[in-house]
ZADO-1210 file (C-alpha; in nm, 4 decimals, padded with zeros to 6 digits):
<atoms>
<atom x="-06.9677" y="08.6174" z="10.8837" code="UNK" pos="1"/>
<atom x="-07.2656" y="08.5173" z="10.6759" code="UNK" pos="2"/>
<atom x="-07.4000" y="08.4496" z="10.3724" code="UNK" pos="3"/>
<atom x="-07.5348" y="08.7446" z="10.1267" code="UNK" pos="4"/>
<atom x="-07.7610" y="08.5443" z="09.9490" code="UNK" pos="5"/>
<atom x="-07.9442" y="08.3711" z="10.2143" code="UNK" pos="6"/>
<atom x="-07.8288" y="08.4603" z="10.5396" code="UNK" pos="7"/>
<atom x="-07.6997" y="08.1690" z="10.6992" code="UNK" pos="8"/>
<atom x="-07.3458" y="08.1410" z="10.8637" code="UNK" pos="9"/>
<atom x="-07.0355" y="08.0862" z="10.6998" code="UNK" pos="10"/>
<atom x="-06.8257" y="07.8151" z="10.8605" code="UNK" pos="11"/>
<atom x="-06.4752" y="07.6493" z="10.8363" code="UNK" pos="12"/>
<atom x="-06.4162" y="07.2746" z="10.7260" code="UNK" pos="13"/>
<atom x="-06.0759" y="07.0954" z="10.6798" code="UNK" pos="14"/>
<atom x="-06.0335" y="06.8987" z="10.3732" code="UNK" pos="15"/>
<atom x="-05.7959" y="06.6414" z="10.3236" code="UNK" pos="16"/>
<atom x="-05.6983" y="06.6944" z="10.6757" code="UNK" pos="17"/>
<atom x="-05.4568" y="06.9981" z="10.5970" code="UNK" pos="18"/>
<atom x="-05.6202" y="07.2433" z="10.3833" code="UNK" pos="19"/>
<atom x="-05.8835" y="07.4702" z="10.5186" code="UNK" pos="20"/>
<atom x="-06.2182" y="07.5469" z="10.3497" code="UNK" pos="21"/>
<atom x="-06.5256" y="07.7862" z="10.4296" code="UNK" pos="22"/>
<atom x="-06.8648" y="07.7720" z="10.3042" code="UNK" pos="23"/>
<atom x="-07.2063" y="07.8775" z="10.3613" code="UNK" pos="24"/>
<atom x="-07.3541" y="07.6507" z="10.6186" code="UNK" pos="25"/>
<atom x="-07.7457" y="07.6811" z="10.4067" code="UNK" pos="26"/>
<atom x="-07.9440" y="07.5877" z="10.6675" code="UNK" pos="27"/>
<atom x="-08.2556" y="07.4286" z="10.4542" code="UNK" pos="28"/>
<atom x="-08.5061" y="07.5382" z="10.7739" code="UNK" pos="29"/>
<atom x="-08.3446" y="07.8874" z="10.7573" code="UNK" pos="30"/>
<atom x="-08.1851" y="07.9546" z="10.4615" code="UNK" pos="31"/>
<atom x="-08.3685" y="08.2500" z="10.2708" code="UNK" pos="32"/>
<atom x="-08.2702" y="08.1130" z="09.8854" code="UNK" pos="33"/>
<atom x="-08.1350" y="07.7755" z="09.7878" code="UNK" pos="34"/>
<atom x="-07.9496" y="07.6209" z="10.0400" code="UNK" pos="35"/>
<atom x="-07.7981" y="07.3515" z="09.8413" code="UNK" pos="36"/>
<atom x="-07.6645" y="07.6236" z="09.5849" code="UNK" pos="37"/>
<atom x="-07.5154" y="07.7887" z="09.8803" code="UNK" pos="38"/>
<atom x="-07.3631" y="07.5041" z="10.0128" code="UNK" pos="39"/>
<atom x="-07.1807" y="07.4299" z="09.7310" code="UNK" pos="40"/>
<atom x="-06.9991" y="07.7264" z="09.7552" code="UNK" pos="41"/>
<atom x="-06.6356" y="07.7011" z="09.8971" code="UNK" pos="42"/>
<atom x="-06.3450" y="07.9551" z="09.9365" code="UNK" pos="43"/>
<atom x="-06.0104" y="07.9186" z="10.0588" code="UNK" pos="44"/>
<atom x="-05.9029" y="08.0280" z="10.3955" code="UNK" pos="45"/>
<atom x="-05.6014" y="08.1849" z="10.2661" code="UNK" pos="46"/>
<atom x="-05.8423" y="08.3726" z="10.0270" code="UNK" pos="47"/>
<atom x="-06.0634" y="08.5039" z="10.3112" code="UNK" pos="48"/>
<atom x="-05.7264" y="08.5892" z="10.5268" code="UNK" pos="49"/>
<atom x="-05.6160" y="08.7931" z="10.2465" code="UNK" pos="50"/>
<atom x="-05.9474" y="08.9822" z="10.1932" code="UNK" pos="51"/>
<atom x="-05.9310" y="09.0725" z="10.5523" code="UNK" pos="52"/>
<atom x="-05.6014" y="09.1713" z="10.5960" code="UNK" pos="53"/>
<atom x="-05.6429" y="09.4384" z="10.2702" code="UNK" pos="54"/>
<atom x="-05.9863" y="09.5655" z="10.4666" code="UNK" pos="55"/>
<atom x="-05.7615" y="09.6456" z="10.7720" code="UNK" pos="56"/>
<atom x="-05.5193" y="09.8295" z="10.5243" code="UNK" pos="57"/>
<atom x="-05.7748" y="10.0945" z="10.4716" code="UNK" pos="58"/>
<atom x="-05.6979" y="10.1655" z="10.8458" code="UNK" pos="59"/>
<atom x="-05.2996" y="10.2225" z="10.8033" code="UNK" pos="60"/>
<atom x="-05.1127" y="10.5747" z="10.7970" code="UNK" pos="61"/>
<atom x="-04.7860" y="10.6609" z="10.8552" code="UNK" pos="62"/>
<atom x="-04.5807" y="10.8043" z="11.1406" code="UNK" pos="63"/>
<atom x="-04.6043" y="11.1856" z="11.0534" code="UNK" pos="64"/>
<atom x="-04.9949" y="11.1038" z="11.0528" code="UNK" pos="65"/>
<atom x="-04.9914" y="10.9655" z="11.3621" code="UNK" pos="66"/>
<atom x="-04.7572" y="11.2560" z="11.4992" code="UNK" pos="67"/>
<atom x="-05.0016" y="11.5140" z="11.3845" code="UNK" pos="68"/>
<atom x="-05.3134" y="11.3677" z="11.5847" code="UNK" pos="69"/>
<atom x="-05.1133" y="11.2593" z="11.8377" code="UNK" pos="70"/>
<atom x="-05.0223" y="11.6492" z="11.9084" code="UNK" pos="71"/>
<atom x="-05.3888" y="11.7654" z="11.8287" code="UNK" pos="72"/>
<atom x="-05.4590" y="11.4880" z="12.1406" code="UNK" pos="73"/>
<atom x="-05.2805" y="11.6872" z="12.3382" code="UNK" pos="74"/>
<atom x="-05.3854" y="11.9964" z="12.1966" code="UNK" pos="75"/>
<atom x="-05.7253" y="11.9167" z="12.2790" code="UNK" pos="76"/>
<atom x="-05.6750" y="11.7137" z="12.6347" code="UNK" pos="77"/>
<atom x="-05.4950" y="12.0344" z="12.7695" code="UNK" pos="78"/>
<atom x="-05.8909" y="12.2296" z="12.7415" code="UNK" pos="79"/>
<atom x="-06.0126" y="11.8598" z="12.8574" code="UNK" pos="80"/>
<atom x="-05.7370" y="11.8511" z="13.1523" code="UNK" pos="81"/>
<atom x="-05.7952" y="12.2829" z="13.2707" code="UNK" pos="82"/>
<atom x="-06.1885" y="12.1517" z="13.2754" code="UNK" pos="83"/>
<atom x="-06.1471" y="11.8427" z="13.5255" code="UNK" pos="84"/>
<atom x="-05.8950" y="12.0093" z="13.7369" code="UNK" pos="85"/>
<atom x="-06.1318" y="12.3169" z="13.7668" code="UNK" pos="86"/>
<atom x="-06.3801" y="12.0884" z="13.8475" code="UNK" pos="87"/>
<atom x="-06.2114" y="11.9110" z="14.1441" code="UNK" pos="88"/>
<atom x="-06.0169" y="12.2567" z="14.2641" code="UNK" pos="89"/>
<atom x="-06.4352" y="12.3282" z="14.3267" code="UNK" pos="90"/>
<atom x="-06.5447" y="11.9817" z="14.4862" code="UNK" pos="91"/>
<atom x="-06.2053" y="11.9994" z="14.7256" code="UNK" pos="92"/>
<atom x="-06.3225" y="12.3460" z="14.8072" code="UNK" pos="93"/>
<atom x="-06.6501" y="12.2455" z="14.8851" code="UNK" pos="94"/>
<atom x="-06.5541" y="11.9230" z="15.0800" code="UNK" pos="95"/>
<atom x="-06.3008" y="12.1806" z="15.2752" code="UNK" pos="96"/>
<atom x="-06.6353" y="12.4366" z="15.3347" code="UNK" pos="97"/>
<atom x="-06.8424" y="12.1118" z="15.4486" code="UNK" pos="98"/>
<atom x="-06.5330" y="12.0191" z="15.6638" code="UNK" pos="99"/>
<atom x="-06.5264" y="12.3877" z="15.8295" code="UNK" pos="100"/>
<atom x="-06.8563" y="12.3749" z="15.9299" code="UNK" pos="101"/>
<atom x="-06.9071" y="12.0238" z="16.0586" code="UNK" pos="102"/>
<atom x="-06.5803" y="12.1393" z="16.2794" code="UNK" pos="103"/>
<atom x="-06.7918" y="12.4810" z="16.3496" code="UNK" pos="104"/>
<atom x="-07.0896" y="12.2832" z="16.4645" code="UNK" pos="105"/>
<atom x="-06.8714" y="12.0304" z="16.7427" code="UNK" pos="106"/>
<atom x="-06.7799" y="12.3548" z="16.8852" code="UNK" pos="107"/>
<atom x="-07.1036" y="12.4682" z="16.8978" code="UNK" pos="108"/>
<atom x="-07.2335" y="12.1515" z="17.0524" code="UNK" pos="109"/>
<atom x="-06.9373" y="12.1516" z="17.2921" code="UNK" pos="110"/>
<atom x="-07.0476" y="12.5261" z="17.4023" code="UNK" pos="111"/>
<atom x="-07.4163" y="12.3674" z="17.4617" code="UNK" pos="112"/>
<atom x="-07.5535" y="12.5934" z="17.1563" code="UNK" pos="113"/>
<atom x="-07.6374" y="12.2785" z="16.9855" code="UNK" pos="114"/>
<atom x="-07.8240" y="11.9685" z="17.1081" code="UNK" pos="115"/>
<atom x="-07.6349" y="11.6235" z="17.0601" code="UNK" pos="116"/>
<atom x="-07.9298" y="11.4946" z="16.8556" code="UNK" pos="117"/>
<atom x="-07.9285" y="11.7907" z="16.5705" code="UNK" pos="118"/>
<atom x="-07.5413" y="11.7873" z="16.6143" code="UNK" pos="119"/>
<atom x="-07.5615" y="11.3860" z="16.4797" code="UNK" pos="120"/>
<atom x="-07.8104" y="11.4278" z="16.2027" code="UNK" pos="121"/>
<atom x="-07.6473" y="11.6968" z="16.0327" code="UNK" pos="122"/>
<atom x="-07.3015" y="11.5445" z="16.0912" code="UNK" pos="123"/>
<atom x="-07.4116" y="11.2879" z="15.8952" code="UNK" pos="124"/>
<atom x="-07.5860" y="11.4415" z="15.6047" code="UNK" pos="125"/>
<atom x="-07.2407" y="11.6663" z="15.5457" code="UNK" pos="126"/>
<atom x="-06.9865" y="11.3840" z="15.5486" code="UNK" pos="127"/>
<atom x="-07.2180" y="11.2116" z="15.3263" code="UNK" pos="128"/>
<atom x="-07.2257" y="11.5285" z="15.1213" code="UNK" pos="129"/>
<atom x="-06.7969" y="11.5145" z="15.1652" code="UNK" pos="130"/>
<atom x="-06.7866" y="11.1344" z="15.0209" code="UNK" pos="131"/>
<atom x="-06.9734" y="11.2493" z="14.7134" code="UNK" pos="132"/>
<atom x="-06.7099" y="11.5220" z="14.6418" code="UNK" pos="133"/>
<atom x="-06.4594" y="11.2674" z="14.6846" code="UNK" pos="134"/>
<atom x="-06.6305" y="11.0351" z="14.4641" code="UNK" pos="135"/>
<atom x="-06.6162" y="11.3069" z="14.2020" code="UNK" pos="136"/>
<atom x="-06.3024" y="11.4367" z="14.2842" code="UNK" pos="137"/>
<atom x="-06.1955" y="11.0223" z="14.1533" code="UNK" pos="138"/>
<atom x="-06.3847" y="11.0201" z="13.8761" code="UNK" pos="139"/>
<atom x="-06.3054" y="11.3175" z="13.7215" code="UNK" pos="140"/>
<atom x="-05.9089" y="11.2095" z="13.7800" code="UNK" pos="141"/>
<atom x="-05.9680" y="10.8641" z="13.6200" code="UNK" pos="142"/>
<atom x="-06.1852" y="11.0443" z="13.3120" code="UNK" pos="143"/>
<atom x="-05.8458" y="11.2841" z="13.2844" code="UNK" pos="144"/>
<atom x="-05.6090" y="10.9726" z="13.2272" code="UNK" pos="145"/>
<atom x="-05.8454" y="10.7520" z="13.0377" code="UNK" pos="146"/>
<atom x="-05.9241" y="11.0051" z="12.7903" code="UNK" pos="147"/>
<atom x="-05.5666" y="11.0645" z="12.6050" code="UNK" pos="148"/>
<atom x="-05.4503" y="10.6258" z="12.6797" code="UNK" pos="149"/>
<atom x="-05.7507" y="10.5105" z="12.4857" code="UNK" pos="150"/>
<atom x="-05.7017" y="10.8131" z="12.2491" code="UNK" pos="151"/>
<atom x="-05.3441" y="10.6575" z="12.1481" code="UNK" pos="152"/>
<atom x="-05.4449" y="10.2895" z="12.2036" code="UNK" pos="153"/>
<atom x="-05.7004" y="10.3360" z="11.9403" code="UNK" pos="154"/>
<atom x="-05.4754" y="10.4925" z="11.7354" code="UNK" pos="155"/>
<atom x="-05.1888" y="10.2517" z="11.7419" code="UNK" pos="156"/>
<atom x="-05.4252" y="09.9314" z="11.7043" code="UNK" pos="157"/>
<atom x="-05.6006" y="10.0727" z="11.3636" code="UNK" pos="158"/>
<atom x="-05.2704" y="10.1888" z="11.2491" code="UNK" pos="159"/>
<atom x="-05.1182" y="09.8358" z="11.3517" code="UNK" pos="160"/>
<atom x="-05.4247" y="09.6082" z="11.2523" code="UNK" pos="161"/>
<atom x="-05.2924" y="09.4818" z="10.9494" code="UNK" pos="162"/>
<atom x="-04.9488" y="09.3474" z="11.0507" code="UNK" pos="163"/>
<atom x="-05.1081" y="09.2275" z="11.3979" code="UNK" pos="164"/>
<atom x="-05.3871" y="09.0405" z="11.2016" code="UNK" pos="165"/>
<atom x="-05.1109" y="08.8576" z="10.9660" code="UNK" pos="166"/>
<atom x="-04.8964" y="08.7312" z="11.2939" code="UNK" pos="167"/>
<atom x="-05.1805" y="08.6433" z="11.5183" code="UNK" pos="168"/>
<atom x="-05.3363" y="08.2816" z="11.6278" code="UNK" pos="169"/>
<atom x="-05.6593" y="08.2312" z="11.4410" code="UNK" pos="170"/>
<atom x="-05.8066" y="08.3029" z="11.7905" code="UNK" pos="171"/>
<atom x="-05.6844" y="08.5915" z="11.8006" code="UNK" pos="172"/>
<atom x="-05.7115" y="08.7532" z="11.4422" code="UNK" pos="173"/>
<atom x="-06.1160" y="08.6284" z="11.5105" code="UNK" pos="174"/>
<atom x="-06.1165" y="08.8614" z="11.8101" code="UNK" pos="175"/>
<atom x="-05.9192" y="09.1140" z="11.6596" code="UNK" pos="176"/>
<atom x="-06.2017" y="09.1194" z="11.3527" code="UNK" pos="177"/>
<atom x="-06.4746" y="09.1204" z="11.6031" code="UNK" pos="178"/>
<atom x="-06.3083" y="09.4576" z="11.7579" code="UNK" pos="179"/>
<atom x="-06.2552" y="09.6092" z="11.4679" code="UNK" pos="180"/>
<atom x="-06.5500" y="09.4980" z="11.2164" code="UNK" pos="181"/>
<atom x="-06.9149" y="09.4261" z="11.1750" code="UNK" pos="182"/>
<atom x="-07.1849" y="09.2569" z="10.9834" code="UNK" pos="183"/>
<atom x="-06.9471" y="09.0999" z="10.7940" code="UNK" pos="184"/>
<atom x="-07.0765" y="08.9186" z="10.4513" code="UNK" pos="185"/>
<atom x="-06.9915" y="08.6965" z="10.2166" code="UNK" pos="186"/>
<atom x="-07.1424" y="08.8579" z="09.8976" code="UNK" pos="187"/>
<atom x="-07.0197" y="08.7177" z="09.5268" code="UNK" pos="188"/>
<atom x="-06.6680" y="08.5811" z="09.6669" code="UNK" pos="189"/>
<atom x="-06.5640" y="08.8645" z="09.8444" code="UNK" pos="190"/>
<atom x="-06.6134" y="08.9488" z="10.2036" code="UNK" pos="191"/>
<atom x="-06.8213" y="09.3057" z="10.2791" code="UNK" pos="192"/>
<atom x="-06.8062" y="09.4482" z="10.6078" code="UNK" pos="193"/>
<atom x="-06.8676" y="09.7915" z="10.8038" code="UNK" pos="194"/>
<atom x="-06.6007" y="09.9145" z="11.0233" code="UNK" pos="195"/>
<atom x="-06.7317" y="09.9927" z="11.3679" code="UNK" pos="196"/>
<atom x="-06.6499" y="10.3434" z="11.5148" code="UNK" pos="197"/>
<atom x="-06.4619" y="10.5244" z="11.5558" code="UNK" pos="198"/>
<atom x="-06.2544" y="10.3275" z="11.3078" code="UNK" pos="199"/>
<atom x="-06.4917" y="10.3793" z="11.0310" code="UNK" pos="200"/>
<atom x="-06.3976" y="10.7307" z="11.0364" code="UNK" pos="201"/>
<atom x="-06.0209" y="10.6355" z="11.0407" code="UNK" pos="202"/>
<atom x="-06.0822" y="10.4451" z="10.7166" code="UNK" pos="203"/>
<atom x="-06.2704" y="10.7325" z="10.5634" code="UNK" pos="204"/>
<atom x="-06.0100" y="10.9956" z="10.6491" code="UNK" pos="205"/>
<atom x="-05.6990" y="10.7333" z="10.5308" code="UNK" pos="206"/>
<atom x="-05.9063" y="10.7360" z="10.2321" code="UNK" pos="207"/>
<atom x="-05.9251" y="11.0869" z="10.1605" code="UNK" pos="208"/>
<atom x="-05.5721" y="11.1776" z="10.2714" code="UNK" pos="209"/>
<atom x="-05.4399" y="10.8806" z="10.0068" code="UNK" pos="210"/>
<atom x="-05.6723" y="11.0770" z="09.7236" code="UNK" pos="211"/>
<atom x="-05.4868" y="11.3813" z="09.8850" code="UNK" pos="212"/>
<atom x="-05.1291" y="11.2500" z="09.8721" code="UNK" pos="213"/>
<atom x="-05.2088" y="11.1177" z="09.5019" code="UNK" pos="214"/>
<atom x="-05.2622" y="11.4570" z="09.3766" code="UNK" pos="215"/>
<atom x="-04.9676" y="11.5551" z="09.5481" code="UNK" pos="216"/>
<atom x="-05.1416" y="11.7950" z="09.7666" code="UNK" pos="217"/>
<atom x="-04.8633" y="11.9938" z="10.0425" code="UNK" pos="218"/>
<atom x="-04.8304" y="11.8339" z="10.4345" code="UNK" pos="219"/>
<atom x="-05.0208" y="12.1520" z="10.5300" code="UNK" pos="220"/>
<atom x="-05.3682" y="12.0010" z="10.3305" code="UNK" pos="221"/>
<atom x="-05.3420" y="11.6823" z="10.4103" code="UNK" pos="222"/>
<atom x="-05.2907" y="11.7886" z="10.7793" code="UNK" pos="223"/>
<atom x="-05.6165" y="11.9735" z="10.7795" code="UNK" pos="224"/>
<atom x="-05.8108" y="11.6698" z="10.6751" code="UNK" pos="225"/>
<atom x="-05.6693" y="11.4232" z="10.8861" code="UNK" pos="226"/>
<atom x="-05.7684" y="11.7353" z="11.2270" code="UNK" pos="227"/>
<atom x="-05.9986" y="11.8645" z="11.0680" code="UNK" pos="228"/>
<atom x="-05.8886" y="12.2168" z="11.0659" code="UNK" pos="229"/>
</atoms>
């Protein structure tokens, strides 16, 4: 995190060898404005913690929420699943075809039709052609599982930011921040940051479907904005 004002880095101190203090570091050789009003300039830890933890609440819906795009997940992974296993029904055909006439060839060579020579050169350029299709065939697997567990990981750690930022090691709520945040200021005495993506969307959907639920809009509305429908 930095400073608004001038740009320098905010940084912890203890005081009084317990209590925890941050303040704009006001680097005179970078500092963009005063660095000795900067410096001057302290703010609780537990004021910054709590600042944090009420961004991360802008990430937080409830379990019908998380039901519905859990289910349009699936929804959607079943066109993204028929696509990859269309696509390696095709490369196993084709590794099969490359198979048959690598096979077809050996005969040949064993009738004398075909010279040893030709018969190893073009041996070789197929079952090079055959570990491509394999390699394909793997990657499009992996992309098939990947693509619905970091679809519900995501999920679960935006909806479960805030309580896993109040329980965690400093350490660990930094990382956690990092993950989840960027360009973070420190702008008047209160922090400012940008979510990164995708969980600035998530924050701008919770924030529409809380407007939403406010007005006391039906399930059926608020559905449609959190898939889009």
């Amino acid at each position: 995190m930095v400073c608004h004002q001038c740009g320098c880095s905010i940084v912890g101190e203890i005081k009084k060898q317990k209590y925890v203090y941050y303040h704009c570091t006001g680097y005179a050789d970078k500092c963009r404005g005063n660095p000795t009003a900067c410096r001057r300039r302290y703010v609780r830890e537990e004021v910054l913690e709590k600042q944090f933890t009420d961004l991360l609440g802008r990430l937080q819906f409830d379990d019908e929420v998380l039901e519905w795009v859990r289910q349009a997940l699936y929804a959607s992974h079943a066109d993204e699943r028929r696509e990859h296993e269309d696509a390696i029904k095709r490369l196993l055909a084709e590794n099969k075809r490359i198979g048959d006439r690598i096979d077809a060839m050996y005969l040949d060579k064993l009738d004398g039709r075909v010279n040893g020579a030709f018969f190893d050169l073009k041996s070789t350029e197929w079952r090079e052609e055959q570990h491509r299709c394999l390699r394909e065939i793997e990657r499009h697997q992996s992309a098939e599982q990947s693509y619905m567990d970091e679809g519900i990981q995501i999920l679960e750690l935006a909806r479960n930011a805030q309580k896993l930022f109040a329980r965690q090691q400093p350490r660990e709520k930094r990382r956690l921040l990092n993950f989840v945040l960027s360009n973070c200021f420190w702008e008047d005495g209160e922090v400012v940051a940008t979510f990164r993506q995708p969980f600035d969307l998530l924050a701008q959907t919770t924030a529409i479907a809380t407007r939403a639920a406010t007005s006391l809009e039906s399930n059926s509305a608020q559905s449609e904005i959190w898939l889009g429908n």
